[in-house]
N, C-alpha and C positions, 0 to 999 in steps of 0.2 A: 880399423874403421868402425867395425863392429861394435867394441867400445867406446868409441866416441860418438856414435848415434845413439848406446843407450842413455849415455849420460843428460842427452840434447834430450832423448823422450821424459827420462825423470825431471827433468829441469822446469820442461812442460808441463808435468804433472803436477807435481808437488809445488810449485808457485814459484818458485826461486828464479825464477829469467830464465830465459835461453837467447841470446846474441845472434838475432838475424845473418852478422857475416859468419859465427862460428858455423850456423846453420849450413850456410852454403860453400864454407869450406870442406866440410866432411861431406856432404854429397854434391861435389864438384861435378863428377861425373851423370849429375840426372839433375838438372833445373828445375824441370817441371815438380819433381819429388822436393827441393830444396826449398819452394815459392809453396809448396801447399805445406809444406811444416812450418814453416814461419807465419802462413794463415792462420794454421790452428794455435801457433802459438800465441797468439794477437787475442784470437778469439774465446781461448782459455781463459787468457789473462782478462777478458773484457767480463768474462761470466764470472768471473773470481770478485773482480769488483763491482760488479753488481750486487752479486751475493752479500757481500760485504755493506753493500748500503742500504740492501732491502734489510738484513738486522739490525741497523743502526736507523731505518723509519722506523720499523718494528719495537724497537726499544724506544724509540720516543712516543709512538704510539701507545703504548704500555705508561709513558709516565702521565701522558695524560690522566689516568685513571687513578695514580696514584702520588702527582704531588699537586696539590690545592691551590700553592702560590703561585701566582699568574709568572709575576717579575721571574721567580723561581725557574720559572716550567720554561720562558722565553728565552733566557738567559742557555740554559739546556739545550735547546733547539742551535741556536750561535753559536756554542761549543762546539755541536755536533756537524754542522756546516762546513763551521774553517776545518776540523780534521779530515772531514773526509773528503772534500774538496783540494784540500794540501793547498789553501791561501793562505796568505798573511794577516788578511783581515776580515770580520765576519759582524754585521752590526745590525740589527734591528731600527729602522724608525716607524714612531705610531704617528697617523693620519689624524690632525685636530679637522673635521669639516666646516666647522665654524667660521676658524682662524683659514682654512687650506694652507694649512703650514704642517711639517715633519717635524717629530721630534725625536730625538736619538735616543732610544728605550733597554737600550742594553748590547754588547758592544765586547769585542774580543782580539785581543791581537794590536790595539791600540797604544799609542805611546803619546799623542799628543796631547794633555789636559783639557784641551776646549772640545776636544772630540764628542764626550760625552754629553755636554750641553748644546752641542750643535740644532741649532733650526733651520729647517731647509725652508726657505720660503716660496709662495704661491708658482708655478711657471717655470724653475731653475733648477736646471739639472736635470739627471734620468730619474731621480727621486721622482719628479713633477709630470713626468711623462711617463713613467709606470702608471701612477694614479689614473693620470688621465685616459691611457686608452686600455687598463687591469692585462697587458701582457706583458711580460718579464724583457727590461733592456738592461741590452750592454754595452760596452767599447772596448776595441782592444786595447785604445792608450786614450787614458783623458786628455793628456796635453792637447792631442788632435782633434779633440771633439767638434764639433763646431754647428751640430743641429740644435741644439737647443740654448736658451739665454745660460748665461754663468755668471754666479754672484761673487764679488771680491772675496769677502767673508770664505766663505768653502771655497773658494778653488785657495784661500790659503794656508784651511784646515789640511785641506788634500796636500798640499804642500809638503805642508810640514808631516805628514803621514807617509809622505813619498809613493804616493800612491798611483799607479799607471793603470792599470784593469780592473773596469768595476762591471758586475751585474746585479741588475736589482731583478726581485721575484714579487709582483704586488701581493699583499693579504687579502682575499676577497673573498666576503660570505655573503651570498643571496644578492649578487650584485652592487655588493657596498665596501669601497676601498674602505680598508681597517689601518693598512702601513705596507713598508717596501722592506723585506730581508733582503740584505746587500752582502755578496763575496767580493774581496777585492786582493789583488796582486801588486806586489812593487815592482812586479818586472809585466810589460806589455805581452798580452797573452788574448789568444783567440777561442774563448767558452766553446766545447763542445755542445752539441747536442744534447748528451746524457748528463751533462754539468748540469746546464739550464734544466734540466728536469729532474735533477735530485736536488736540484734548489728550489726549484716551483715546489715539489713534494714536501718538505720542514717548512716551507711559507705557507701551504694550506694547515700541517698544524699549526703555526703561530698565529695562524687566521683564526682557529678554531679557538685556541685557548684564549685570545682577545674575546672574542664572539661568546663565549662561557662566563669570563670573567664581566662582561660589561653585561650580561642577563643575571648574575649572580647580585651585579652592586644594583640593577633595576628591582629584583626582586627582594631584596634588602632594604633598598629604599622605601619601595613600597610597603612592605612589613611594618617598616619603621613607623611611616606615617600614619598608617591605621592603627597603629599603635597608639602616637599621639594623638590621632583623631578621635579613640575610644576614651583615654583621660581625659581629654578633653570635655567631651561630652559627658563623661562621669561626672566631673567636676562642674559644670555646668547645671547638672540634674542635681547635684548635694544642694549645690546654692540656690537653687529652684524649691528644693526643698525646704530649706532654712528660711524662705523669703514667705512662704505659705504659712508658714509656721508662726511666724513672727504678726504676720494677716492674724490671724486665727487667735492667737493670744491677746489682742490689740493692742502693739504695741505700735508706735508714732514711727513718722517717717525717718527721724533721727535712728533710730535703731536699723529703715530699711538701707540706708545709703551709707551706715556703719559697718554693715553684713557687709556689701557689696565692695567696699574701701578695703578690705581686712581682704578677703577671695581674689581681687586684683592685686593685689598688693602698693596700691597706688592710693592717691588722695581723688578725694570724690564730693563734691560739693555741690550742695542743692539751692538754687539761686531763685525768688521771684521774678516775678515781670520786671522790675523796677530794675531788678540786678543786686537786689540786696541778700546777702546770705541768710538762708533759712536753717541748715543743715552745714556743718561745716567749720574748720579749725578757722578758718581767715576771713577776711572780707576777699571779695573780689573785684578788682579795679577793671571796668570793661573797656576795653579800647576799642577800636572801630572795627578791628577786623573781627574781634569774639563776640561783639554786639551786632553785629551784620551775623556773625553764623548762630546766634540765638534766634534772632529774626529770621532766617531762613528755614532751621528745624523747628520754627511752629508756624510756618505757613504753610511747609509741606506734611510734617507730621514724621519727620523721619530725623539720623542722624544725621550731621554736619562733621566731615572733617575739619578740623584746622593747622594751617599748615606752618605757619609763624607764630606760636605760642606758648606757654606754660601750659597750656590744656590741650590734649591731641583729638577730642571728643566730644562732642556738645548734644545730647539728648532730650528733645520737649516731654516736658511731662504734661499732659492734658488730663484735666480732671472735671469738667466740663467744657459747654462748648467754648470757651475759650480758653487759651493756654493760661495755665497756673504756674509754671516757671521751668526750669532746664536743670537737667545734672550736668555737670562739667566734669570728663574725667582727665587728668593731669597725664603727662607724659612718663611712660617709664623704661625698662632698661630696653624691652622692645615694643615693635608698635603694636595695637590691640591686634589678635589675630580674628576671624571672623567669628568666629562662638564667639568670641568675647565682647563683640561689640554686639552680637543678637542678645548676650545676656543681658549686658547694659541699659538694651531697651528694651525687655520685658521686665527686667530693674524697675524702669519707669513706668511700666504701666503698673506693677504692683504698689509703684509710690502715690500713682493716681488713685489708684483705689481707697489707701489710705485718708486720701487727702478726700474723697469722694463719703466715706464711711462718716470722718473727721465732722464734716462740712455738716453732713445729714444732721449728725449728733447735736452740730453747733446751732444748726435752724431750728431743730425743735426744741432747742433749749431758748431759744430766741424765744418761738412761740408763745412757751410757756410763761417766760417771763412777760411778756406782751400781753397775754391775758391774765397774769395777777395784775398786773399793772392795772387795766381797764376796769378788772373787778374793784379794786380799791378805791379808784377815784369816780365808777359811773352811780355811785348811790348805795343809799343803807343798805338796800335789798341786797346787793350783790358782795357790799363789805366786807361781813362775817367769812364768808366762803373764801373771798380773796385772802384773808388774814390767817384764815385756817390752810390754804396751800402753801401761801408763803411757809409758814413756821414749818410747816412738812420738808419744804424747802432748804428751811437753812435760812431765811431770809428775817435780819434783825427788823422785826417789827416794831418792836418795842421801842427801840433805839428811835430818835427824830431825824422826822423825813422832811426833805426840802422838796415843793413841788414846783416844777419849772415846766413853760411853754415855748416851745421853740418852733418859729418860723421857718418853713420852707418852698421853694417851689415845688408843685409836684410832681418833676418827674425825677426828685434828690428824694422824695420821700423815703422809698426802700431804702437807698443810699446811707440815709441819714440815722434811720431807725437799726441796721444793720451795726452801724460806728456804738449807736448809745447802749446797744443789746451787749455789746461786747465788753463792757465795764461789768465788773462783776458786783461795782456798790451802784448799779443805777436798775430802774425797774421802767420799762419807755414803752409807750401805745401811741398808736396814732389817733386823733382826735377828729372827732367825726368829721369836724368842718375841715379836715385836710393839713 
């Protein structure tokens, strides 16, 4: 007997089983001794696999730190689950909040093909009721379920999975369902306690590596954008630059809406009141709707989208107080993004300027022609002096002049003398009597 109780203690010891009835065959004789070695051997055995599973979170706590890839790292976690649990089946789904729909994100022990693309929808299933109240459910047998709705779709997944006992463990960080890790059996089985809680423990890491990964692609994203928000604005500031530049040199507004056509890489056209191309490769044909949104950005003074056009962009140029015509910016592969439509319109005010510079230059050139003109035709005295600025001028004196009187009403007067200044062979004054 002696030897057959040491063999029951080593058995105990060292992990290998000891057989409750062997137990209480060799100590027939003492019950009470028989029921407390069979305890400890229960209890052995229970610290044994504990042990076993605290290295096995241990170790997946450790890969956190050292594998990067989320799918990677979840996928690890699933592995780790179905072994040490001894299921058959071990799967991940991530939580869309949007959609409130699962998605099946990584997946072990599986045979059925549609497995993996499975979507649990809103409400269905313990998938849907994990989320909703963030505490881990089970069943002993699905066939019997019968608390919650069941969709055709999964229960024919599950089918074909042959799958009888499912626990779900929710993912949940800072009170935000992330997804459901799910252990499942083909034979109906009753989760213990210490089950349910070394599956809750792999689902707080797969919470965490979601929870990491979705701050990593935030923080990326946002890198990202400031990224493009700083070219942007580079790009921005060069063509700011380019456009002063061009001010500064004096050259015409063809040149500024050249610059600007060329930095969007789009077509760019500068249209008068009328609608007639000032600037620009084409005519343009106004239809009702681009001719309502020219009229609309020069009565607000701002741009106009348009939404059914060859043009996606309509900008007033104002060069005094009334409007002096629109740039049109043409459609391209994407829509302008904000810099680009603030460039657009400070585009325009640099085109006013031009057009304002332009104008000034053209008035006093009016002027001046306006007062040779008066000089030459108000008498001897003032003759000479006329004759002497013209030829400074440029102005064929010598050459025969035709003098012509032209009638107007006075309020065409400016109007009129405006049209005749701008003939480069005509010399026009207005005559005293109007």
């Amino acid at each position: 007997m002696a030897t057959e109780l040491s063999r029951i203690i080593r058995s105990i010891a060292d992990g290998t089983g000891a057989d409750p009835r062997a137990i209480r065959s060799v100590l027939a004789h003492d019950v009470e001794a028989a029921e407390a070695a069979i305890d400890l051997a229960r209890k052995v055995d229970s610290l044994r696999r504990r042990s076993t599973e605290l290295r096995a979170v241990m170790s997946s706590t450790r890969d956190l730190l050292s594998i990067p890839d989320a799918d990677l790292m979840l996928q690890r976690i699933v592995d780790r689950a179905r072994e040490l649990m001894e299921v058959d089946v071990a799967y991940l789904s991530v939580y869309d909040s949007d959609h409130d729909e699962l998605h099946v994100r990584a997946q072990t022990g599986t045979v059925s093909p549609r497995f993996f693309g499975m979507v649990v929808p809103a409400g269905v299933g313990l998938a849907s009721l994990a989320v909703r109240t963030q505490r881990p459910q089970w069943v002993a047998d699905y066939e019997s379920l019968t608390t919650v709705p069941h969709d055709v779709t999964i229960d024919a997944i599950v089918h074909e999975e042959q799958l009888r006992s499912l626990l779900g463990a929710p993912l949940v960080v800072g009170g935000q369902v992330l997804g459901v890790l799910f252990a499942a059996s083909r034979q109906p089985h009753d989760f213990r306690p210490e089950e349910i809680s070394l599956l809750s423990a792999f689902a707080g890491h797969a919470a965490l590596v979601l929870h990491l990964a979705q701050l990593l692609k935030d923080a990326t994203d946002a890198s990202a954008e400031a990224s493009s928000r700083q070219q942007e604005a580079e790009w921005a500031a060069s063509l700011h630059g380019e456009l002063i530049k061009l001010v500064v040199f004096g050259h015409d507004t063809d040149a500024v809406v050249g610059a600007l056509a060329e930095a969007l890489g789009r077509d760019v056209v500068f249209i008068d009141d009328e609608g007639s191309t000032l600037v620009g490769d084409a005519e343009v044909a106004l239809d009702r709707q681009l001719r309502e949104a020219v009229v609309a950005a020069a009565a607000t003074g701002r741009s106009v989208e348009v939404a059914d056009s060859a043009f996606e962009l309509v900008t007033p140029v104002v060069a005094t107080t009334a409007r002096s015509g629109a740039l049109l910016v043409s459609r391209g592969a994407h829509p302008l993004t904000p810099i680009e439509r603030r460039t657009v319109e400070r585009s325009a005010l640099i085109a006013a300027l031009v057009m304002l510079r332009h104008n000034a230059l053209a008035d006093a050139e009016e002027r001046v022609r306006g007062e040779v003109a008066a000089e030459l035709l108000q008498g001897a005295t003032t003759r000479m002096a006329g004759v002497r600025r013209a030829a400074a001028r440029g102005y064929l004196i010598a050459a025969p002049w035709t003098v012509a009187a032209v009638s107007c009403a006075p309020d065409e007067r400016q109007r009129v003398l405006s049209r005749l200044r701008g003939r480069a062979d005509w010399l026009a004054a207005p005559a005293r009597s109007g």
